[in-house]
FISEMAR-191531 format. One record per residue (C-alpha): x, y, z; residue in three letters. Coordinates in pm, whole numbers, padded with zeros to 5 digits, always signed. Example, Ala and Ser with C-alpha at 12.3 -4.5 7.8 and 13.67 -1.06 7.14 Angstrom:
2
+01230-00450+00780ALA/+01367-00106+00714SER/
This chain:
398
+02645+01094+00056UNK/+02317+01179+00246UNK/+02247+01476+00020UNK/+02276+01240-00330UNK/+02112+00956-00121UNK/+01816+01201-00039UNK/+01803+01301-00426UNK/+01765+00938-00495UNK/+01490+00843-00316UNK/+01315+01145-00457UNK/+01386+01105-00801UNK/+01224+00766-00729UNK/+00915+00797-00501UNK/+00849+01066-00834UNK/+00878+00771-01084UNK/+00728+00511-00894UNK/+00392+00794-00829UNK/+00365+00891-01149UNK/+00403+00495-01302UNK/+00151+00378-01044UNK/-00094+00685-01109UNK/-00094+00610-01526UNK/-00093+00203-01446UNK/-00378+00275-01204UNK/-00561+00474-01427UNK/-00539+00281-01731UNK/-00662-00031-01502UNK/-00965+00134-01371UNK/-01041+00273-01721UNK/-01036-00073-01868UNK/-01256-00214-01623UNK/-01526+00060-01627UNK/-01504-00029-01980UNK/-01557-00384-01973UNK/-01874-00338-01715UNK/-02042-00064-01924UNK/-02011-00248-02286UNK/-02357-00288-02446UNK/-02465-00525-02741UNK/-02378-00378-03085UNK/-02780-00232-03166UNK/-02621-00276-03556UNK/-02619-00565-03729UNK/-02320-00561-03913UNK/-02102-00455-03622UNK/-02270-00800-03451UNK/-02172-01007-03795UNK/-01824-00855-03774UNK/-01771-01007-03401UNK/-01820-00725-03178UNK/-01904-00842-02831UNK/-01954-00500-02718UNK/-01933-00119-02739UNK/-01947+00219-02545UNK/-02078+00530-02690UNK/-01879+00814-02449UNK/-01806+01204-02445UNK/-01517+01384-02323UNK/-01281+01618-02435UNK/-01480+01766-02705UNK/-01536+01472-02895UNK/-01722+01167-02912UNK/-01534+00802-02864UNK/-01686+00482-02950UNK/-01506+00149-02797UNK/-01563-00177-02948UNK/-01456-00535-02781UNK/-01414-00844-02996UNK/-01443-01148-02759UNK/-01208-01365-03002UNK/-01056-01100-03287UNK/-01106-00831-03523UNK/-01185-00944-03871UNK/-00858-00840-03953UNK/-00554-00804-03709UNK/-00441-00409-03687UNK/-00097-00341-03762UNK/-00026-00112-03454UNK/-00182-00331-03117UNK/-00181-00155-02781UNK/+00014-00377-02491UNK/-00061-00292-02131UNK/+00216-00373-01966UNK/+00550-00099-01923UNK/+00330+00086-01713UNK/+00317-00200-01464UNK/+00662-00281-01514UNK/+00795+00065-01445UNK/+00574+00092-01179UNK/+00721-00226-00956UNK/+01106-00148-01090UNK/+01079+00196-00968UNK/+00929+00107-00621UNK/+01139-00210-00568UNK/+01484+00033-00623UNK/+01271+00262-00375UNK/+01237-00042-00125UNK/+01638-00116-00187UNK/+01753+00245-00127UNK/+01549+00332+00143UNK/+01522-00045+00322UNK/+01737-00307+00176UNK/+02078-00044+00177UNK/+01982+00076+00535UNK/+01803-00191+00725UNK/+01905-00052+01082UNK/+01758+00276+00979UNK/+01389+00156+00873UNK/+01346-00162+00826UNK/+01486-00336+01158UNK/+01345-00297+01506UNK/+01534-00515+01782UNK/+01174-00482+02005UNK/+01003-00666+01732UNK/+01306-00911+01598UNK/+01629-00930+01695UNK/+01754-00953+01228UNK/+02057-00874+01153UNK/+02097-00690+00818UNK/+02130-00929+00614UNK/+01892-01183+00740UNK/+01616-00880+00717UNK/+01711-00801+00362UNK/+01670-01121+00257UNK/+01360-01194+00483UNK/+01186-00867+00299UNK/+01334-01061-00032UNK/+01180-01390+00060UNK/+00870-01222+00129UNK/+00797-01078-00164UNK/+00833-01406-00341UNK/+00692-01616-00095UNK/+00362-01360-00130UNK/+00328-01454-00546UNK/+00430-01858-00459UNK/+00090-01859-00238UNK/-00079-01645-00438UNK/-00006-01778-00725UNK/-00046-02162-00599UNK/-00405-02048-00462UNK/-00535-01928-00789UNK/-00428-02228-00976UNK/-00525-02500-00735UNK/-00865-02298-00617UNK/-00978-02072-00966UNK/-01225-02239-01046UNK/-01456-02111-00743UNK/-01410-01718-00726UNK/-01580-01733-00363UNK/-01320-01969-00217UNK/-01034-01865-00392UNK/-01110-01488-00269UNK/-01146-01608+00052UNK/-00853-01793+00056UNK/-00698-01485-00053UNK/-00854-01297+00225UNK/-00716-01480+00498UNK/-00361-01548+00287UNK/-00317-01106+00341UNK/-00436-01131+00690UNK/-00146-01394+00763UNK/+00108-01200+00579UNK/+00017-00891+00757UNK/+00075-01040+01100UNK/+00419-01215+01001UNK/+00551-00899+00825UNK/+00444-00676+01182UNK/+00661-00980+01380UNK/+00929-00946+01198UNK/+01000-00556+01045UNK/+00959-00264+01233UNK/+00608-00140+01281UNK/+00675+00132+01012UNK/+00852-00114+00729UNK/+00602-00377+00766UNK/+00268-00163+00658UNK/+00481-00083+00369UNK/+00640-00440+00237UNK/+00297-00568+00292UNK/+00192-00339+00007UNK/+00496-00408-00175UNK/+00408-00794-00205UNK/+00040-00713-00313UNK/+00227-00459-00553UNK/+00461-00796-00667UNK/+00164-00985-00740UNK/-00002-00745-00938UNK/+00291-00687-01175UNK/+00357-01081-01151UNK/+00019-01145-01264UNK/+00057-00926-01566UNK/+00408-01049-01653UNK/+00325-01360-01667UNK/-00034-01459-01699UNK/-00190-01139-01830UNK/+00032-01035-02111UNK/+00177-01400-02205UNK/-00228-01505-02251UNK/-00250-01233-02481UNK/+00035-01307-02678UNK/-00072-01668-02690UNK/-00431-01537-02873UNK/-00266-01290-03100UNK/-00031-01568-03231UNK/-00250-01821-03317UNK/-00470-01551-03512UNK/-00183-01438-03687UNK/-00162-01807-03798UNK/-00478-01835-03875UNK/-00588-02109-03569UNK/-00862-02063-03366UNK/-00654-01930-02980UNK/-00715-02129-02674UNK/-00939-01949-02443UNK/-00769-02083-02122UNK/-00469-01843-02136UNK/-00783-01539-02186UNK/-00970-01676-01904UNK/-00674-01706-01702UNK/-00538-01341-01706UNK/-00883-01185-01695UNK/-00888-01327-01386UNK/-00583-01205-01281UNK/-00642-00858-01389UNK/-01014-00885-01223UNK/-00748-00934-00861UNK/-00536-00687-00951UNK/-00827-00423-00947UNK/-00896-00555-00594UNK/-00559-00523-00473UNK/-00540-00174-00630UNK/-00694+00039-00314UNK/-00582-00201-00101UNK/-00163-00155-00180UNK/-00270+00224-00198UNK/-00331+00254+00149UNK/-00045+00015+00259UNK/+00203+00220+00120UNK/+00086+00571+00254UNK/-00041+00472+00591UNK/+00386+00442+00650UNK/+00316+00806+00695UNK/+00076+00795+01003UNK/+00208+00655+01288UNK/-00126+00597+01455UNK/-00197+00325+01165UNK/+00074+00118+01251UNK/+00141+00150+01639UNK/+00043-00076+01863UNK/+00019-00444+01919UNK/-00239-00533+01678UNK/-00132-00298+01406UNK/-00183-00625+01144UNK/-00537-00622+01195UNK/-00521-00244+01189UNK/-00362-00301+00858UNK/-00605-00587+00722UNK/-00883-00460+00818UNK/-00847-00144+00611UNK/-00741-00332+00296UNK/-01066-00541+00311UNK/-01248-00195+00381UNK/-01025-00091+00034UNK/-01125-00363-00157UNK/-01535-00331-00082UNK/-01508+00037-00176UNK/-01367-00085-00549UNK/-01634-00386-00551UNK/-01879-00088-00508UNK/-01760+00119-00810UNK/-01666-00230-01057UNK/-02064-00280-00983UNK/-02147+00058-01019UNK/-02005+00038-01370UNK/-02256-00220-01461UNK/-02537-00023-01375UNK/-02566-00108-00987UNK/-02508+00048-00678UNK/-02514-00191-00360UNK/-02433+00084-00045UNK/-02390-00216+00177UNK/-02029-00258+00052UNK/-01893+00108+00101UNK/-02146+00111+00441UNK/-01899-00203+00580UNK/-01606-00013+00428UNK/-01691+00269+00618UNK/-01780+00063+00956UNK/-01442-00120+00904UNK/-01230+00199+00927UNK/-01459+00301+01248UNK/-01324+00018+01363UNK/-00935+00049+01315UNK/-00983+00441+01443UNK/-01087+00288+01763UNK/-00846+00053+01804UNK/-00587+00244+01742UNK/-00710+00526+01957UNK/-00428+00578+02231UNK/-00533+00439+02563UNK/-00898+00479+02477UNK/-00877+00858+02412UNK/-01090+00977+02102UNK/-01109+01332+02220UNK/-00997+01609+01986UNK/-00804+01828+02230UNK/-00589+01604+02379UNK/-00538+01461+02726UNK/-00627+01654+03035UNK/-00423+01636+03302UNK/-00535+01396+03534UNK/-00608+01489+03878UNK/-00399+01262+04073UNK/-00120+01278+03779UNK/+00249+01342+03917UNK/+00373+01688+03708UNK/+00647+01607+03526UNK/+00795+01918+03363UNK/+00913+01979+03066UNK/+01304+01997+03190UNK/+01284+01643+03350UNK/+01273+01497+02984UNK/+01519+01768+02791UNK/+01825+01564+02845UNK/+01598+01222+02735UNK/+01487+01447+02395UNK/+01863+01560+02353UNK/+02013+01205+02379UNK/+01745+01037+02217UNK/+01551+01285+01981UNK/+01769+01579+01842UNK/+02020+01341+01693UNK/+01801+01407+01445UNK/+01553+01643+01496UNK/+01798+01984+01586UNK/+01984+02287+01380UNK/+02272+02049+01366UNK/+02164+01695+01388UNK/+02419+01454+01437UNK/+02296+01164+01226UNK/+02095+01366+00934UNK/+02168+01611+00669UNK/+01902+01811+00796UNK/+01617+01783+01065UNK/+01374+01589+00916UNK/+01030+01758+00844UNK/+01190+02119+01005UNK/+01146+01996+01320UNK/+01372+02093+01575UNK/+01366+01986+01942UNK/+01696+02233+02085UNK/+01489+02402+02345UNK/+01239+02368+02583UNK/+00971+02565+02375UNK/+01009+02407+02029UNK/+00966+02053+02228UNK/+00636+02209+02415UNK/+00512+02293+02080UNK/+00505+01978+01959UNK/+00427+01798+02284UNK/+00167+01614+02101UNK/+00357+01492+01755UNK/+00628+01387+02019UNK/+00413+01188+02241UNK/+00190+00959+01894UNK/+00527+00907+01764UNK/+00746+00832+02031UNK/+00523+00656+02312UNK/+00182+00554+02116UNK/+00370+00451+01801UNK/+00730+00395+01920UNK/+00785+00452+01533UNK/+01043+00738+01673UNK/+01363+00708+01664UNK/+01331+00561+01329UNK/+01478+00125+01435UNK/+01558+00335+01741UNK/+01861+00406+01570UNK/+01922+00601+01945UNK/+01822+00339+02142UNK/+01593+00509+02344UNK/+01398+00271+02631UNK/+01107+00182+02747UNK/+01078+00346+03086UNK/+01267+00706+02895UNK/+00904+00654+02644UNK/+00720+00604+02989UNK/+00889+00963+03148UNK/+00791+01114+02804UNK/+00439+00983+02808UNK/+00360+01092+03149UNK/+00483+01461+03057UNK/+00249+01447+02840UNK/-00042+01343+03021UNK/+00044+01613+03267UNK/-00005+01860+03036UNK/+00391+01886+02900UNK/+00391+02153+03136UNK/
């Protein structure tokens, strides 16, 4: 069951990259568009209603885009919709979420040391979550749109509260992650149902001939405006679940919100960039924002490169006085014949003494720094056992 469970998860963390790389793409493209669009120079392209055009190269060829604020002169029988891409891109990563989270909660998503959930209570808390993110969200933008400023501020704070609920309630490693995947919600929420509806709303009343109600436009441009915001942003959440350093540690929220504010300057910089402007202040605070959460997440203050030196006073604790702690605890997994895995995850194997001296280092971010490892500490390792391993480690795992 493992083996077709571990061919599900990759057939879908395929989909869901590939989806999210062409919805991504096709995003960006359109907004670089909209920011580089120039008044029509002739004057029959102005009489027919074009707002704007682009004269580009690539390829081998020459493309001119036009925009019509309102419509075309005449409707075009084959019309472009922007949507499946978003849609396949939150179905795959929501079965994703349910394979890997929902189906196993005591693997990933629960940690008793954060929240004592059961099961079911954290499936549906990760459930209620997602739709309490797009209630709030959603509620914001329609009670506060009509002042970008306040509403993004609003916004601002909105992710900073979600991010410290969602690292009180999942395990350090799940909650980076579901934090993304209600920014991801949002984005496809805002195209399901403000984006695309707006647009069917204008093509409609052209095709009967009525003049369409801007509101619907208005409303979904500025949802897709937040959606290219939250792009960089729900990047970052969902592959800092890979480095344990991002998300170990008390204050791994701010960790967290900090670096999706630091995402969302960088794509303020380019969105400007596309309209012929380039303020370095934004991607300067970007940059001084990550500074900030490599500090902070810095293990006990050590930014060195090479790893602790043993301190002079330290006790030695060798590397045989925490074996029988890595056995119990550890090779479950990680061993030629783990108990609880198909396979050691990564290829890493802890049997003897010399494979665990190796890897003294990966052992000590994610087991004591991170306490990411065991994964819901499916092997209930303890606090003082992370303490003997940390201390090995400052000795010089000897």
């Amino acid at each position: 069951m493992s083996y077709l469970t571990g061919w599900a998860m990759a057939l879908l963390i395929w989909l869901h990259v590939i989806a999210a790389i062409a919805w991504i793409g096709e995003s960006f493209y359109f907004v670089m568009l909209d920011n580089s669009l120039h008044k029509p120079d002739d004057a029959a392209a102005q009489q027919r209603g074009v707002f704007g055009e682009l004269w580009a190269v690539h390829g081998g060829g020459f493309y001119h885009s036009q925009k019509y604020l309102v419509s075309p002169p005449r409707m075009p029988a084959d019309l472009h919709w922007s949507k499946w891409k978003s849609y396949a891109t939150w179905l795959s990563g929501f079965s994703l979420l349910t394979v890997m989270y929902l189906l196993q909660p005591g693997t990933y998503l629960i940690d008793p040391a954060v929240a004592a959930l059961t099961p079911l209570t954290a499936a549906i808390a990760v459930l209620g979550f997602l739709l309490a993110g797009w209630v709030v969200y959603d509620a914001a933008c329609r009670l506060l749109g009509a002042s970008d400023l306040v509403l993004g501020i609003v916004i601002a704070v909105f992710v900073a509260v979600a991010c410290y609920v969602s690292t009180h309630l999942f395990s350090a490693q799940a909650a980076f992650l579901i934090v993304g995947a209600m920014l991801g919600t949002i984005m496809s929420a805002n195209v399901f149902f403000l984006i695309i509806p707006g647009q069917r709303k204008m093509v409609d009343a052209l095709a009967r001939g009525e003049t369409p109600d801007p509101m619907p436009g208005k409303r979904g441009k500025q949802r897709s405006v937040h959606n290219t915001y939250f792009t960089l942003p729900v990047v970052f959440a969902m592959l800092s679940s890979h480095f344990s350093m991002l998300y170990g540690g008390s204050a791994s929220w701010l960790n967290l919100w900090l670096a999706m504010i630091g995402g969302a300057l960088i794509r303020q910089y380019f969105v400007l960039r596309h309209t012929g402007r380039q303020d370095w202040k934004l991607p300067a605070v970007a940059a001084a924002l990550f500074v900030a959460v490599i500090i902070l997440v810095a293990p006990a203050g050590d930014l060195s490169l090479t790893g602790p030196a043993p301190a002079g006073n330290a006790p030695i604790v060798k590397t045989a006085a925490i074996m029988p702690i890595v056995r119990q605890r550890c090779a479950a997994c990680h061993a030629a014949h783990p108990r609880l895995m198909a396979s050691a995850p990564a290829g890493l194997m802890f049997d003897t003494a010399a494979e665990v001296q190796q890897h003294a280092a990966l052992i000590d971010q994610q087991a004591v720094q991170a306490k990411s490892m065991p994964p819901g500490n499916i092997t209930h390792i303890t606090k003082e056992e992370r303490g003997e391993i940390g201390a090995w480690f400052r000795a010089g795992a000897k």
